[in-house]
C-alpha positions in Angstrom: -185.5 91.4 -163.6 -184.0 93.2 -160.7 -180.3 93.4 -160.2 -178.8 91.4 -157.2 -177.7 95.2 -155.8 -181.4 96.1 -155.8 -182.6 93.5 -153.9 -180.4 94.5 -150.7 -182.3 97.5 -148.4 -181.0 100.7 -149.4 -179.0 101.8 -146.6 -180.4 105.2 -144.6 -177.9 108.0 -144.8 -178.0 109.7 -140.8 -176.9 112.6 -139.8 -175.7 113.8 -135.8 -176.0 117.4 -134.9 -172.6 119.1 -134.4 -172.9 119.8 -131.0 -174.0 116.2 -129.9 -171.3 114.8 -132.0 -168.6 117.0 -130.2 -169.4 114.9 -126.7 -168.1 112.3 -128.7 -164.5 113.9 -129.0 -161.8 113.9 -126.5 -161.2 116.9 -124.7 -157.6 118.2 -125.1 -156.3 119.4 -121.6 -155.8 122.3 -120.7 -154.2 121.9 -117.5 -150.1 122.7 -117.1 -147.5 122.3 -114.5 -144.6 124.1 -113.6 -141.3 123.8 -111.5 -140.3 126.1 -109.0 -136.6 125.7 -108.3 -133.8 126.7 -106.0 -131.1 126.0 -103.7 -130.9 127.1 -100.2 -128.3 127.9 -98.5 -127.5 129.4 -94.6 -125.2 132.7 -94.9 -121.8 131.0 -94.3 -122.7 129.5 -98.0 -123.0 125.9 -96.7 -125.8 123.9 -98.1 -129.0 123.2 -95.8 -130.2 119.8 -96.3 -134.0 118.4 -95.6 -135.5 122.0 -95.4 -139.2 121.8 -95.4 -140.3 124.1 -98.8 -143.6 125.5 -98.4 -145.7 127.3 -101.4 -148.5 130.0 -100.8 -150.9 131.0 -103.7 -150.2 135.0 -103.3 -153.8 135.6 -104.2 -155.9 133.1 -101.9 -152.9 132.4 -99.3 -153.9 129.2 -99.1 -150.4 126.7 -98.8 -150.4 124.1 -101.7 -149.7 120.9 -100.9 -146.5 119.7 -102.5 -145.5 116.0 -103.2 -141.7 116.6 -102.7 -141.4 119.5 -100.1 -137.7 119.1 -99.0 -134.3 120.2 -100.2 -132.1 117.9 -100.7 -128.2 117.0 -99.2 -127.0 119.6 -101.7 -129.7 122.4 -100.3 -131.2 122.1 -104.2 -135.3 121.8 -104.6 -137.8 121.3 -106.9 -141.8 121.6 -106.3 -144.5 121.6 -108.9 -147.3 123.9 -109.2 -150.2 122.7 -111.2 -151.1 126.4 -112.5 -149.9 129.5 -113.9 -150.2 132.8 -111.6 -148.0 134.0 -108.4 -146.3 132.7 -105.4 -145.0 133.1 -102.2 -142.0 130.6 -101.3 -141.3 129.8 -97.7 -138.2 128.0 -96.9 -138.3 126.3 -92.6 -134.7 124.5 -91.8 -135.0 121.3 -89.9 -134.9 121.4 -86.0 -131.7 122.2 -83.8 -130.8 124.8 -87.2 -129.1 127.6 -86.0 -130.5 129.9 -89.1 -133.4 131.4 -89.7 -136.3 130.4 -91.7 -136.9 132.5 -95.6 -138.7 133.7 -98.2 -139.1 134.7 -101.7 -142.2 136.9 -102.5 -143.6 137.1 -106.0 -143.2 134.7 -107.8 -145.0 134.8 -111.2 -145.1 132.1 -113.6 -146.8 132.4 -116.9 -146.2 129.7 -119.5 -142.4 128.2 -117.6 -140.9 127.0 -115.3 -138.8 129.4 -112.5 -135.8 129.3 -110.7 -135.5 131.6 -107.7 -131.6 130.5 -107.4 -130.5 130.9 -103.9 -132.7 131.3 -100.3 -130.0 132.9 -98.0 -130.9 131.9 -94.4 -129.7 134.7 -91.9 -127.8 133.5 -88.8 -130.7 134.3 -85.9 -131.0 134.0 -82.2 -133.3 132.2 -80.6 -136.1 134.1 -78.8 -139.1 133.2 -77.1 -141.9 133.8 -74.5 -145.0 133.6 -73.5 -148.5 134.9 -74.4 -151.1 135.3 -72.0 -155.3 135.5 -72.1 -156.8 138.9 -70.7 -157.2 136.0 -67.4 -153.3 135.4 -67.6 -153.8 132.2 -68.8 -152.0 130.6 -71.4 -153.2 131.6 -75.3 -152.8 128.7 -77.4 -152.4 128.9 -81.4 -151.7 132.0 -81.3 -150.0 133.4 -84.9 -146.5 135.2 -84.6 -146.1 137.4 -87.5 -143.0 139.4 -87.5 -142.5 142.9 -89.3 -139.1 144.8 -89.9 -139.3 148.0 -88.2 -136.4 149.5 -90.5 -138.2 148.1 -94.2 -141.5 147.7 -92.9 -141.6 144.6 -94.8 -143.0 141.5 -93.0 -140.7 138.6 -92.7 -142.0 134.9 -92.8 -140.0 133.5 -89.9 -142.5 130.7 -88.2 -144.9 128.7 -89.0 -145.4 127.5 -85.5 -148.6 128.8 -83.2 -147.7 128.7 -79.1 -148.8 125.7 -77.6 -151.1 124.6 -75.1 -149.5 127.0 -72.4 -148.6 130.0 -74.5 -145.4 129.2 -74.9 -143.2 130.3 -78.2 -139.4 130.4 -79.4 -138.4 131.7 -83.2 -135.2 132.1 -84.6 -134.9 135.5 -85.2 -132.1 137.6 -87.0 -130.5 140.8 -85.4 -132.6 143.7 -86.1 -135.5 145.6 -84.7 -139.1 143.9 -84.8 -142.4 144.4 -84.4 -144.2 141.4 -83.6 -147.8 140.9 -83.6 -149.6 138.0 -81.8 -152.5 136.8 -83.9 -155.4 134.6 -81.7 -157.9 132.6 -83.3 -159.9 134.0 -85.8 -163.4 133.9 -83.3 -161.6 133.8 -79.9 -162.4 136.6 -77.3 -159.1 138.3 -77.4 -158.0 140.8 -79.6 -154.6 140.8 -81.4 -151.3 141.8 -79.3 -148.6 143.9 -80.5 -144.7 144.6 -79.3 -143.7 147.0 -81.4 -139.7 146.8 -80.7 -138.3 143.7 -79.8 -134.7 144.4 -80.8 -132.8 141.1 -81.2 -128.8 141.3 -80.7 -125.9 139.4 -80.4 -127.1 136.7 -77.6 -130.6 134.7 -77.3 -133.8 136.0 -75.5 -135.8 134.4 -73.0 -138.9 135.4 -71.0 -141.1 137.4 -73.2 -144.2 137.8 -71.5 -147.2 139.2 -73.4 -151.1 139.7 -72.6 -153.7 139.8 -75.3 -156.1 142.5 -74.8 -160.1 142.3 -74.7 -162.1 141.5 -78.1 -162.2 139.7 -80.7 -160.9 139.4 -84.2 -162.7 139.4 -87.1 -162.6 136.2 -90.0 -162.5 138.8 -92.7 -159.5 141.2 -90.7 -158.8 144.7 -91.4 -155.9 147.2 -91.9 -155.1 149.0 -88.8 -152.0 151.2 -88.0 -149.8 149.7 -85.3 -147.8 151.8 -82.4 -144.6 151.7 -84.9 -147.0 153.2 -87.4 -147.0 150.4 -89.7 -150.2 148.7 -90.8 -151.3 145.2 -90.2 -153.8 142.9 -91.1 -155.7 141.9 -88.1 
């Protein structure tokens, strides 16, 4: 006589290779974000509210796109990046600001968060002009890019291309610049370069500038300028 256990099937032991049985287990995430803070303040020390925060991967240059991407009444800010490495910070006050625009270069983050603690923005004039085609038309979208004769370090000032005429106006603090007009990566002109626009006490109007024959290249290259700096055209 059989026991009531042996009468029931005998159950199949299975067995699931490792590797198929690891689709089976939640990944853990690797992913991280971190704060980049700061307050931002004009050089009187008053506060500078609604300032438009702007963050550049220093390797790619490509401008991240940001969820909150304003100071607020108190000048302070906070913007996440979604990944460890280094950072550019560009800081743009809001229209009919006396002050110039900033930046912070550099910034690395690892495994925290960063505070930069205070963007200073210098007290500037206001200085623009006009850029020309080799036809004396007007160039649009072409870059400004401004570079410190005394340092040699280039200044993020504008984000702004000239318009549909040509036309441009930056504020710019007192010193010496050298300013190179960028065209359109592919357009027929080459790049343009004032090498010393000194900037005083009292705005300045009327700049008139012609882009030479050529063309610049997608990829750019390093060429020395008439101040004897190099830039990336």
């Amino acid at each position: 006589m059989h026991r009531p256990s042996e009468l029931l099937p005998r159950a199949r032991a299975h067995t699931i290779p490792l590797a198929l049985a690891l689709l089976f287990v939640p990944a853990l995430s690797t992913a991280a974000s971190f704060n980049i803070t700061g307050t931002v303040r004009t050089a009187l020390g008053t506060a500078v509210a609604n300032a438009d925060i702007d963050v550049i991967d220093a390797c790619s240059g490509v401008n991240l796109f940001l969820a909150t991407d304003h100071s607020a009444a108190d000048g302070t800010f906070q913007v996440t990046v979604n990944a460890a490495g280094t950072y550019d910070l560009h800081v743009v006050p809001p229209a009919g600001n006396t002050f110039a625009a900033g930046d912070v270069h550099d910034i690395v983050i690892v495994n925290a968060s960063v505070s930069v603690g205070t963007v200073t923005l210098a007290t500037a004039r206001l200085v623009s002009g006009t850029v020309r085609t080799p036809a004396l038309a007007g160039a649009a979208n072409v870059d400004l890019k401004f570079t410190s004769t005394s340092t040699g370090d280039r200044v993020f000032l504008t984000k702004t291309l000239t318009n549909a005429l040509g036309q441009w106006s930056v504020r710019v603090p007192p010193g010496t610049w050298e300013l190179d007009f960028r065209p359109p990566a592919g357009s027929p002109w080459a790049d343009r370069v004032r090498p010393s626009l000194v900037v005083g006490a009292s705005d300045i109007s009327g700049l008139l500038d012609t882009l030479k024959p050529g063309s610049r290249s997608p990829a750019g290259s390093w060429t020395a300028t008439a101040s004897g700096f190099a830039t990336w055209t």
